[in-house]
C-alpha positions in Angstrom: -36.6 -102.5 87.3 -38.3 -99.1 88.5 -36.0 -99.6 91.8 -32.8 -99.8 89.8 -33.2 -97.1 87.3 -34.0 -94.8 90.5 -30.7 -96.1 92.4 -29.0 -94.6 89.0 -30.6 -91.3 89.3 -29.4 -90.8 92.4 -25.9 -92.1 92.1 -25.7 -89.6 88.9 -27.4 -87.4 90.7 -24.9 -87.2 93.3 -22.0 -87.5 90.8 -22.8 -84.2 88.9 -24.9 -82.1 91.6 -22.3 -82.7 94.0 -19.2 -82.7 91.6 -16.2 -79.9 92.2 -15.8 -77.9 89.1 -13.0 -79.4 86.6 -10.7 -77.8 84.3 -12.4 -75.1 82.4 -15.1 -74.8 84.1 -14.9 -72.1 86.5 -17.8 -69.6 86.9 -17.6 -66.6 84.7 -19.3 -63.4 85.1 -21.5 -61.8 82.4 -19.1 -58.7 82.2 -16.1 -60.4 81.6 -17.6 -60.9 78.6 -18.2 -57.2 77.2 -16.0 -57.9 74.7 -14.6 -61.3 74.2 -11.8 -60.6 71.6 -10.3 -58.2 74.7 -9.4 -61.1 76.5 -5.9 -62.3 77.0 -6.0 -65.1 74.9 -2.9 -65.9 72.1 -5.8 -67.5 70.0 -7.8 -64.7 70.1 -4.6 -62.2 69.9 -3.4 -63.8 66.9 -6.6 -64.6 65.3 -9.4 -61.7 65.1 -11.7 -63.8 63.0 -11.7 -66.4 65.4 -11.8 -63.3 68.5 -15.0 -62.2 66.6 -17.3 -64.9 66.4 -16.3 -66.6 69.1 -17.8 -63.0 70.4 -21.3 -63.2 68.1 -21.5 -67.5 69.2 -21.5 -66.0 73.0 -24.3 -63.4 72.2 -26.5 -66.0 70.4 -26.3 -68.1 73.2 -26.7 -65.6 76.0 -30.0 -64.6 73.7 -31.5 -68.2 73.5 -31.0 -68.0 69.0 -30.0 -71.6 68.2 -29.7 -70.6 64.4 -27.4 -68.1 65.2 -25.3 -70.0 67.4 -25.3 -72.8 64.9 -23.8 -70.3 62.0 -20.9 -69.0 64.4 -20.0 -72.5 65.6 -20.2 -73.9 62.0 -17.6 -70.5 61.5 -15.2 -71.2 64.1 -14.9 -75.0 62.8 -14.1 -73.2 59.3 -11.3 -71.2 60.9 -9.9 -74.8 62.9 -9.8 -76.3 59.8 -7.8 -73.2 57.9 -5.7 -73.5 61.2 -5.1 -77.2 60.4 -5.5 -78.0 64.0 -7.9 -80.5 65.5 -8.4 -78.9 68.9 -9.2 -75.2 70.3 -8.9 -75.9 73.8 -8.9 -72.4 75.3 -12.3 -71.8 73.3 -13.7 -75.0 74.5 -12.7 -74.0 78.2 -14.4 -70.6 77.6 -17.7 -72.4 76.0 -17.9 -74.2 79.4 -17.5 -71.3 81.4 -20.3 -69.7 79.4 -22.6 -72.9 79.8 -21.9 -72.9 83.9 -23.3 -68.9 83.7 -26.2 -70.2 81.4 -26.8 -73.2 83.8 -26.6 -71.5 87.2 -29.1 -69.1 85.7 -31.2 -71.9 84.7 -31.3 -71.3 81.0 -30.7 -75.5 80.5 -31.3 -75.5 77.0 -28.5 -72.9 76.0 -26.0 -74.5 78.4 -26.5 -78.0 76.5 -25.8 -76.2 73.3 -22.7 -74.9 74.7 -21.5 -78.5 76.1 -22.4 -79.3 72.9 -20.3 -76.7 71.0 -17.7 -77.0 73.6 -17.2 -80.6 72.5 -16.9 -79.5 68.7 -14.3 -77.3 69.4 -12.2 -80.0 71.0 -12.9 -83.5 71.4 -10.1 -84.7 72.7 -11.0 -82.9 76.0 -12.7 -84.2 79.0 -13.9 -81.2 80.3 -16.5 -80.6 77.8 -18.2 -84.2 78.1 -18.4 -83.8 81.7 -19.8 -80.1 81.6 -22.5 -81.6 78.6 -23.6 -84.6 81.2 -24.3 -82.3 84.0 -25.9 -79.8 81.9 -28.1 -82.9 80.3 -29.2 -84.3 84.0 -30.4 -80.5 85.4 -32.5 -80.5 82.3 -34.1 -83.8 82.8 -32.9 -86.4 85.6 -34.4 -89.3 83.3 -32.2 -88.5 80.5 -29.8 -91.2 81.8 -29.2 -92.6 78.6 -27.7 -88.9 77.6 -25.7 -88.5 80.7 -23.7 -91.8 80.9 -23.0 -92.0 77.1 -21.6 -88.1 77.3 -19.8 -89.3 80.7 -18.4 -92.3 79.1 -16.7 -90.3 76.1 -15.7 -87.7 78.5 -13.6 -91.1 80.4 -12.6 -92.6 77.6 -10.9 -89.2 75.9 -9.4 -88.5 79.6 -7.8 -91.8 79.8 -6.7 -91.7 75.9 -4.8 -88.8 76.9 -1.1 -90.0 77.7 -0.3 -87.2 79.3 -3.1 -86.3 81.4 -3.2 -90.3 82.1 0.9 -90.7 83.4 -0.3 -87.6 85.4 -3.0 -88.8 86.9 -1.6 -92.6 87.3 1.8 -90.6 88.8 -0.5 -89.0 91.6 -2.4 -91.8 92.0 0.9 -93.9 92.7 2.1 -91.8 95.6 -1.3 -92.2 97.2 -1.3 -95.9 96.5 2.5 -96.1 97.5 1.4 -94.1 100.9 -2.0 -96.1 101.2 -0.1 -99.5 101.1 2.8 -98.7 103.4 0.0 -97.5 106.2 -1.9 -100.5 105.9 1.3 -102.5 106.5 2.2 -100.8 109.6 -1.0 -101.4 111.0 -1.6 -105.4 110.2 1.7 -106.1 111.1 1.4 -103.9 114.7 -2.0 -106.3 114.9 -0.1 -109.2 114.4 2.5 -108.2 116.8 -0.1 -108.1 119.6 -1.3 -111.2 118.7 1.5 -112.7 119.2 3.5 -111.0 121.6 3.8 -113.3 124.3 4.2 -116.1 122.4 8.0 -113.5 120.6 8.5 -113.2 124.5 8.6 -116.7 125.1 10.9 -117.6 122.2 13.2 -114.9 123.1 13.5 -116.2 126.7 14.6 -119.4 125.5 17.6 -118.0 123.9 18.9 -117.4 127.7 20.8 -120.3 129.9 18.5 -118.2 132.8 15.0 -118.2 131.5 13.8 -115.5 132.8 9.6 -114.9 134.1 6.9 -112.4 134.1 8.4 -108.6 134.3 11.9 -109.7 133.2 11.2 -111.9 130.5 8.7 -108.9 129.1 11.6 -106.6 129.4 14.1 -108.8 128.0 11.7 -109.2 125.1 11.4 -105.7 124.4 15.1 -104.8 124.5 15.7 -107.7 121.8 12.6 -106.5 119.3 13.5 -103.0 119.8 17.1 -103.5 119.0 17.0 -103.1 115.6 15.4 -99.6 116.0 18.7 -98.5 118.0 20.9 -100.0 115.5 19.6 -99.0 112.4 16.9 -96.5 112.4 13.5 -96.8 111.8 13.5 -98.8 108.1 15.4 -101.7 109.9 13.0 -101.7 112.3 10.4 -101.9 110.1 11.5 -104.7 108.1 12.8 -106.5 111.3 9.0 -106.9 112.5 7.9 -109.6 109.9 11.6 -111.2 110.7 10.5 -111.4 113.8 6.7 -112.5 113.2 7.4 -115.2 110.6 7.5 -118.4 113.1 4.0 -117.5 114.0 2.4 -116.9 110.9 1.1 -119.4 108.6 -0.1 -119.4 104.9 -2.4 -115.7 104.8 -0.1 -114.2 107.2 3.4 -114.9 105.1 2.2 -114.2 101.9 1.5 -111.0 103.7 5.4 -111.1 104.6 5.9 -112.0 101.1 3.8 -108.8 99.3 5.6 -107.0 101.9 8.8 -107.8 100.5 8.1 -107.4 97.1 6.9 -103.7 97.8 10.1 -102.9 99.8 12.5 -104.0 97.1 10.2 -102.3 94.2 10.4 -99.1 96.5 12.8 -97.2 94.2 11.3 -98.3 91.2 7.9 -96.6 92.7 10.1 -93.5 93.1 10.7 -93.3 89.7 7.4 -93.3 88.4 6.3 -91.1 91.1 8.9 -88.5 90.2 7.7 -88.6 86.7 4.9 -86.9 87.9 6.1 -83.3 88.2 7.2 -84.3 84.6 3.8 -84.8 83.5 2.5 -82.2 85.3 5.0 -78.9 84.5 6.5 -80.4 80.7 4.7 -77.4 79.0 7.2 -78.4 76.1 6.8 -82.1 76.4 3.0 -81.8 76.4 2.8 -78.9 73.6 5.1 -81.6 71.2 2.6 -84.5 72.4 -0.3 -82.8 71.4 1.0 -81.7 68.2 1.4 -85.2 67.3 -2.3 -85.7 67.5 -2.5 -82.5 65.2 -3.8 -80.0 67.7 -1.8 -77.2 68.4 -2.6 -73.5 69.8 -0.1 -69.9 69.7 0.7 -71.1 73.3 2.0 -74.1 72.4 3.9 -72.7 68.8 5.1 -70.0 71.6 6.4 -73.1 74.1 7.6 -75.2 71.3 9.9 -72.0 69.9 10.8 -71.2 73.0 12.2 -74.7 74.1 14.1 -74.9 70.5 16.1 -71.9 70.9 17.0 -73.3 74.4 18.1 -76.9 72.7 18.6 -75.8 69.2 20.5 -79.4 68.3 17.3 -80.9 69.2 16.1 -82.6 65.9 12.7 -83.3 67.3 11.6 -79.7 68.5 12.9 -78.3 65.4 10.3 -80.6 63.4 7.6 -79.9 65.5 8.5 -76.4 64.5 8.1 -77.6 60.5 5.2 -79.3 61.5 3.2 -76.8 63.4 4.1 -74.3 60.9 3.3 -76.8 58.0 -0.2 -77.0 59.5 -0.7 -73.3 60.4 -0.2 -72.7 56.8 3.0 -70.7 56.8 5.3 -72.1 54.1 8.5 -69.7 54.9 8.7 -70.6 58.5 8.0 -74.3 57.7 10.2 -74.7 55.2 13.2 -73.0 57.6 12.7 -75.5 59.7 13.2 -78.6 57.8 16.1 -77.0 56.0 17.1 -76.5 59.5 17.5 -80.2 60.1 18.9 -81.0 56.8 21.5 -78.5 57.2 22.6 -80.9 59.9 20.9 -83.6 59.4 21.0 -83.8 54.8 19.8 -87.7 55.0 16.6 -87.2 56.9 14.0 -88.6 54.8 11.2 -87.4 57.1 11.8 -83.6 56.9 12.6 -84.0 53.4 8.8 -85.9 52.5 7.2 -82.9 55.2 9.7 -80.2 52.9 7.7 -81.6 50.0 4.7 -81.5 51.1 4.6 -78.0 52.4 5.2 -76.8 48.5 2.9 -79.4 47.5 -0.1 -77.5 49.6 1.3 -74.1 48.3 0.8 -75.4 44.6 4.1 -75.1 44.0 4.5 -78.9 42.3 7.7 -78.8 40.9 9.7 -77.6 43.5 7.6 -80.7 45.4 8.9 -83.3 42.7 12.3 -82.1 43.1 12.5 -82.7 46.9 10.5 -85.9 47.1 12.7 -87.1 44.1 15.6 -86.6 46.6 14.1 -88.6 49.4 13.4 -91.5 46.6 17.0 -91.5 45.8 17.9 -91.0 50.0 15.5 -94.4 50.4 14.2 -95.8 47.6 11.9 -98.0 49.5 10.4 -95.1 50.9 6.9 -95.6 50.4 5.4 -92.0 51.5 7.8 -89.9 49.1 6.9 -92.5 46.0 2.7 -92.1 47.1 3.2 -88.5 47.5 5.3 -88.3 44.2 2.4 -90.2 42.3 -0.3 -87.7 43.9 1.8 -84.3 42.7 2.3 -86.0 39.2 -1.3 -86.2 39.5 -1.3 -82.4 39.8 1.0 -82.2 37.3 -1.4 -83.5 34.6 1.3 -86.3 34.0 -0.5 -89.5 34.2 2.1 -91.4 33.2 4.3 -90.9 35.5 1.4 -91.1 38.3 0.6 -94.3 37.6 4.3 -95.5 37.4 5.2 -94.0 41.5 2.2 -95.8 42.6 3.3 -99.5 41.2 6.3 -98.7 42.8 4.8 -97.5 46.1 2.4 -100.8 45.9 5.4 -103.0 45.2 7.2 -101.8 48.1 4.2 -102.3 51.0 0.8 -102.9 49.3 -1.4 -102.7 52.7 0.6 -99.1 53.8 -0.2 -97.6 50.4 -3.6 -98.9 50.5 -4.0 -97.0 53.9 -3.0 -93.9 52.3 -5.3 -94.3 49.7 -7.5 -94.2 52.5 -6.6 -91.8 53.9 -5.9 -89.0 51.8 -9.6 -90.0 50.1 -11.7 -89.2 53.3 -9.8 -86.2 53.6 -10.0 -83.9 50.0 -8.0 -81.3 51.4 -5.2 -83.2 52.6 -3.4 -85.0 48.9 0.0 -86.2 50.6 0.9 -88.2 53.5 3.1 -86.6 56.3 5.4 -88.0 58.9 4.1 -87.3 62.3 6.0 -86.9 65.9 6.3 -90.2 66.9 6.3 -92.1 70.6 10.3 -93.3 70.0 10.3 -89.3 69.5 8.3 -88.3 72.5 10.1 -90.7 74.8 13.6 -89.2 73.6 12.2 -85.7 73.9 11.3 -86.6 77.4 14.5 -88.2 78.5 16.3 -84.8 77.2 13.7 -82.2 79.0 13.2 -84.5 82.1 16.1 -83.6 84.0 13.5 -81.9 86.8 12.8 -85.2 87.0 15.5 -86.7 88.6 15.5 -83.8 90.8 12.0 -84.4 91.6 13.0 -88.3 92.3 16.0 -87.3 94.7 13.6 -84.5 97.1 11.3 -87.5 97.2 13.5 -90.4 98.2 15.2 -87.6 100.6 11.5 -86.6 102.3 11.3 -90.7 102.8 14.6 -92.1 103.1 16.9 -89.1 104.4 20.6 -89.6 103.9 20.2 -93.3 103.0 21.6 -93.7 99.2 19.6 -95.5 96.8 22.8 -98.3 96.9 22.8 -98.7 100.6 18.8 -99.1 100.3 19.2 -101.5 97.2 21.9 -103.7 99.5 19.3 -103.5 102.7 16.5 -104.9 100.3 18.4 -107.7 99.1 19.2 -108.8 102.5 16.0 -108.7 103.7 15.0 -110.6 100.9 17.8 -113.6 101.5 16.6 -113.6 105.1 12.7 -113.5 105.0 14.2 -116.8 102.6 16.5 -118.2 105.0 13.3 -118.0 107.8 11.3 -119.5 105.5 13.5 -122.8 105.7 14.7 -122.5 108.9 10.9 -122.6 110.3 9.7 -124.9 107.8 9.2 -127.7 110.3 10.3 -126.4 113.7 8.4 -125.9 116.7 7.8 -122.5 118.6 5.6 -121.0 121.2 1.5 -120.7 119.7 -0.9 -118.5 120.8 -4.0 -120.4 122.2 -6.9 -119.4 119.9 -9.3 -120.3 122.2 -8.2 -119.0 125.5 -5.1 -116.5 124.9 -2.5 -118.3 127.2 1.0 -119.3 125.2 1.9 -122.5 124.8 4.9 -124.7 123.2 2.8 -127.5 121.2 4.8 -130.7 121.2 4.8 -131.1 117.6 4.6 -128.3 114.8 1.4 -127.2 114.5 0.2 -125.6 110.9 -3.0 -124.2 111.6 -4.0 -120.4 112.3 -6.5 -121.3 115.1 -3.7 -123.5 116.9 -5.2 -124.8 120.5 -3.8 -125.9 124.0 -4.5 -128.9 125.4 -6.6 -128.0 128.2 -8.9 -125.8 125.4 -8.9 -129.4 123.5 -10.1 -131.2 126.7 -12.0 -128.4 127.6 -14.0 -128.7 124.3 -13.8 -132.5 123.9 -17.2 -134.2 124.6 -15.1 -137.1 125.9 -12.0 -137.0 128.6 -10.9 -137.4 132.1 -11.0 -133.7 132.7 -13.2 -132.8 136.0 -16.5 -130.5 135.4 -15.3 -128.1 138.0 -12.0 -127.7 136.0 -13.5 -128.0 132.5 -16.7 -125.3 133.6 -13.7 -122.8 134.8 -11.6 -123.3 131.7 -14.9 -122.6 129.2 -15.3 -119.7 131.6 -12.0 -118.4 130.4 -12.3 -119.4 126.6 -15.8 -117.1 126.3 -14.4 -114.3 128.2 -10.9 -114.2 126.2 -13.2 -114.5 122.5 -15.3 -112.3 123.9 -12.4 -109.3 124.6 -11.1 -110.3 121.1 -14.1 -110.3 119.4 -14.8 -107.1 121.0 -11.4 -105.5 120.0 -11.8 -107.3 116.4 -15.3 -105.4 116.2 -14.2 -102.2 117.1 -11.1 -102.0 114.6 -13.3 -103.2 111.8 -15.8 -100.8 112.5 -13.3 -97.7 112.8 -10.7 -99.0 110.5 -12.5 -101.3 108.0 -10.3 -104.4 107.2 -7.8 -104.3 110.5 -9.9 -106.1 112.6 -10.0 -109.0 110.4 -7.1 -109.7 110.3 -7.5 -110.8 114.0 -8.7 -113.6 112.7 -6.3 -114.7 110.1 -8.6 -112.8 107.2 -5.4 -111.1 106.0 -6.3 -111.1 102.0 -9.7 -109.5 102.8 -8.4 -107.4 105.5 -6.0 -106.0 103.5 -7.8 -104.4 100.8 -10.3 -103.4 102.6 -7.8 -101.7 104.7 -5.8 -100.7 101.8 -9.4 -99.0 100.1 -9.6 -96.9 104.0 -5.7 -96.1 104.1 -6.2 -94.5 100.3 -8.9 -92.7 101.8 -6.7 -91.5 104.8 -3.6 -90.8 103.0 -5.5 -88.4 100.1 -7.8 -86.7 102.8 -4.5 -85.7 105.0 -3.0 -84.7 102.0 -5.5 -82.4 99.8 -7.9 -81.6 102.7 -5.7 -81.6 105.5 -3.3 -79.3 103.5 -5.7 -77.0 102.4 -6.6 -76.6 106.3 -3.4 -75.9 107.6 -1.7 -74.1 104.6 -4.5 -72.6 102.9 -6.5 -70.7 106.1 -9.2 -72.0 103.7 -12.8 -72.9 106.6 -14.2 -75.8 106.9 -17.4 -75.5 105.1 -15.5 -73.8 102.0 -13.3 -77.3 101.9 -16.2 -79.2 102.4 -17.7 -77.9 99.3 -14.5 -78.3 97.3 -14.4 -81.9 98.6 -17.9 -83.2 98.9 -18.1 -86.0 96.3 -14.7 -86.9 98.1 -16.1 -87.1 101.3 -19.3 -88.7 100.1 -17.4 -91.6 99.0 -15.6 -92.2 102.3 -19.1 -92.1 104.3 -20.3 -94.3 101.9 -17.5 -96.6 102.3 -17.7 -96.4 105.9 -21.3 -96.8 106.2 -21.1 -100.1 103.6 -18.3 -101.2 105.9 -20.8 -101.2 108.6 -23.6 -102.4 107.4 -23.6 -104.6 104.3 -20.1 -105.8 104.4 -20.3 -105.7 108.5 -18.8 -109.4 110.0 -19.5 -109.4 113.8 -17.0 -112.1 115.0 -17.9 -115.0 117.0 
């Protein structure tokens, strides 16, 4: 048991001491922080209480006083909640910079308190959970109990993200999309030496002449590489398992087959792909998203105005206005927004129950009847405006009347109004039910925003495709499709020229063989115990079968050893060799393009990308070194 727990040390060990720094957590110097409300930050700009003890929480823990800390944390929480927002993501970014000072000084103990704080001030952010593990593991490498539950919240909030998750899935797609196409080339140019001679022969046949040695080699190669002159280098690529497909059996067509799938899903991988610059530069898109989780920051009330004016008939940015302004507090600017959208929208129930609701907060209860009285007689079955009606009544002092909104609000859907019971009883502050953005909203608001998108999509298909349209390449797809289908039954039961497994030398078996290892007959008398084949003859021809394995298995070992998964394929491993050669060509594809960039582009040395890259390239040696040593298959 001893033996395990150490191998966990030292795989979190070399997860967190060997990590690059994330999000946030870039190393700040102790006199950036002379004054911390100086800073150029729109919450501190727009919020001096929050500037100032975010200032005396810094002190206290530069200083090592827990209680003190304690009281200006406690504080800021006060102000998120007077803010009505659920994250302060700049002030959590700036409580991990502070704990990477405190931890590369070696003061563990205050850099755990600000993880700690860090993930107060905004748990649904990954970069605090990750800072608080690898402050918990310099303190004490057995507190693996500490570090993996911190790491697995910091995983399960990254990945509960949607934005940061279509981001990440988007990136990961193009190296996946890359990854796969690489590991195709190279199976399929294995296979194609494999069976070479056996294409040539074939090929031959198709001639009244059949023409030998040099010519027939040459003949050969002007009929494969026809397709390259004819139509570039995709038909040439998809003309290679064409031209395979009479030699392959079972592993090595449903190979063919994945391969066809992939090409005709090509533009549908586009799309998502192109999402990605989506993901990644929607200030707006994400500003709206994480509103609808109730957080929100002057940035994004800054993006979110700023993206309104430029689509002002845009009903869901103008609510997000209402609603970030509804939280913030600020009745005026709140209630100009939902009379924005009733101005031009007068039947929207939703802004009318959030118009209500903003007077309910401000006291003003009568002015809140009146407009959720409105929404009742909009939709009477509208459950939130008869629950909230029932609560203001409440205010009101008329029981009564109360009482009678929430029969009718329990008549219309008993288990909703029974979650807003709920609700509004584990939170005191919060009386009345409010409609939220919603995802029907966020996928309209990104349809509308996204038109970099289809830019993005059309670069990308150009830096892949060139010139070919997406119709021409939709047309190519299908036909490859009908003919990888019309091989299929044309080959079904016919005979063509087989590669000896044993000895190398083509052969045209007399009936259709369907094995992988096929055999001539002399290997098969060769091999037989019994037969009429001399021992002088027989001794030569074993002669020849060792030396041909033993090139092969030579040439299998070495591309399994420097490209894990190619050299099985060899020998007719093609499910196994291709993910372990998928698992190496993601590894190529994402080193050429973050480390390879960086290189070239960036003038950035060696050592200095190295660094930035080290748990990166400690996974690929691990992988490599697995590759040739635990998973290692010497062939035979």
């Amino acid at each position: 048991m001893a033996h395990y727990i150490n191998i966990v040390r030292i795989a979190v060990f070399a997860l967190f001491l060997f990590s690059t720094q994330a999000y946030g957590q870039g190393v700040v110097e102790e006199g950036r922080f002379s004054s911390v409300s100086l800073l150029e930050l729109a919450d501190f700009a727009n919020n001096a209480d929050l500037g100032k003890a975010f200032d005396k929480w810094f002190l206290a823990i530069k200083s090592g006083s827990k209680l003190e800390a304690f009281n200006e944390s406690n504080r800021i929480l006060g102000i998120m909640r007077q803010l009505g927002t659920r994250n302060l993501f700049d002030v959590a970014d700036l409580c991990v910079a502070v704990g990477m000072t405190e931890l590369k000084k070696g003061s563990y103990d205050s850099a755990i308190l600000a993880g700690e704080d860090a993930v107060k001030f905004a748990p649904d952010h990954p970069a605090p959970y990750f800072f608080l593990a690898k402050a918990l593991f310099s303190k004490d490498k057995a507190n693996i109990k500490g570090v993996v539950t911190s790491l697995a919240s910091g995983l399960k909030v990254m990945f509960s993200d949607m934005v940061i998750r279509n981001t990440a899935t988007s990136h990961l797609a193009r190296f996946a999309f890359l990854a796969v196409l690489l590991t195709f080339l190279f199976i399929f140019i294995v296979l194609f030496t494999s069976h070479y001679h056996a294409l040539m022969a074939d090929i031959a046949m198709l001639f009244p002449v059949k023409p030998e040695g040099f010519l027939k080699i040459l003949l050969g190669a002007l009929v494969t590489m026809a397709p390259l002159a004819i139509g570039g280098w995709l038909i040439f690529l998809l003309s290679i398992p064409l031209f395979l497909w009479p030699y392959l059996r079972f592993g090595g067509r449903a190979v063919v087959g994945f391969f066809a799938l992939f090409v005709f899903l090509t533009p549908h991988a586009f799309s998502y792909m192109s999402k990605g610059v989506f993901w990644t530069n929607g200030d707006a898109y994400r500003a709206v998203y994480l509103l609808s989780k109730n957080t929100w920051d002057y940035e994004t009330k800054r993006i979110i105005e700023r993206e309104n004016l430029n689509h002002p008939n845009n009903k869901t940015l103008t609510f997000a206005i209402g609603y970030l302004n509804m939280l913030k507090g600020d009745k005026g600017a709140a209630i100009g927004a939902y009379d924005a959208i009733l101005k031009k929208w007068p039947k929207d129930t939703r802004a009318m129950v959030n118009k209500g609701n903003v007077y309910f907060m401000a006291k003003d209860y009568n002015k809140a009847v009146e407009v959720y009285e409105k929404a009742i007689k909009t939709d009477p079955q509208l459950v939130e405006a008869h629950f909230n009606l029932s609560n203001t009544y409440v205010a009101l002092f008329k029981t009564k009347d109360a009482e009678r909104e929430y029969k009718r609000a329990l008549s219309i859907d008993r288990d909703k109004t029974a979650m807003f019971v709920e609700q509004t009883g584990a939170n005191p502050d919060k009386k009345v039910i409010d409609f939220m953005i919603t995802g029907k909203e966020l996928a309209g608001l990104e349809t509308k925003l996204g038109k970099n998108t289809e830019e993005a999509f059309k670069a990308l298909w150009g830096v892949y495709l060139g010139d070919l349209s997406q119709k021409t390449y939709k047309v190519i797809s299908l036909v490859f499709l009908g003919l990888i289908a019309i091989a299929g039954i044309f080959w079904r039961n016919r005979i063509s020229h087989r590669t000896c497994a044993s000895c190398g030398i083509t052969f045209r078996p007399p009936i259709y063989l369907d094995s992988d290892f096929p055999k001539c007959n002399q290997c098969v008398a060769a091999q037989s115990v019994k037969g009429a084949v001399s021992t002088t003859r027989k001794d030569k021809k074993l002669k020849d079968i060792r030396e041909y394995l033993s090139r092969r298995n030579s040439v299998a070992n070495l591309l399994d050893r420097v490209y894990p998964g190619i050299g099985r394929v060899c020998f007719q491993e093609h499910f196994s060799g291709f993910i372990f050669a998928f698992i190496a060509s993601l590894a190529i594809v994402y080193g050429v393009s973050t480390i390879g960039i960086e290189l070239l582009t960036h003038g950035n040395s060696i050592k200095e990308v190295a660094n930035a890259h080290v748990f990166f390239l400690g996974f690929v040696a691990f992988y490599w070194l697995l590759m040739n040593t635990v998973l290692k298959k010497d062939f035979y």
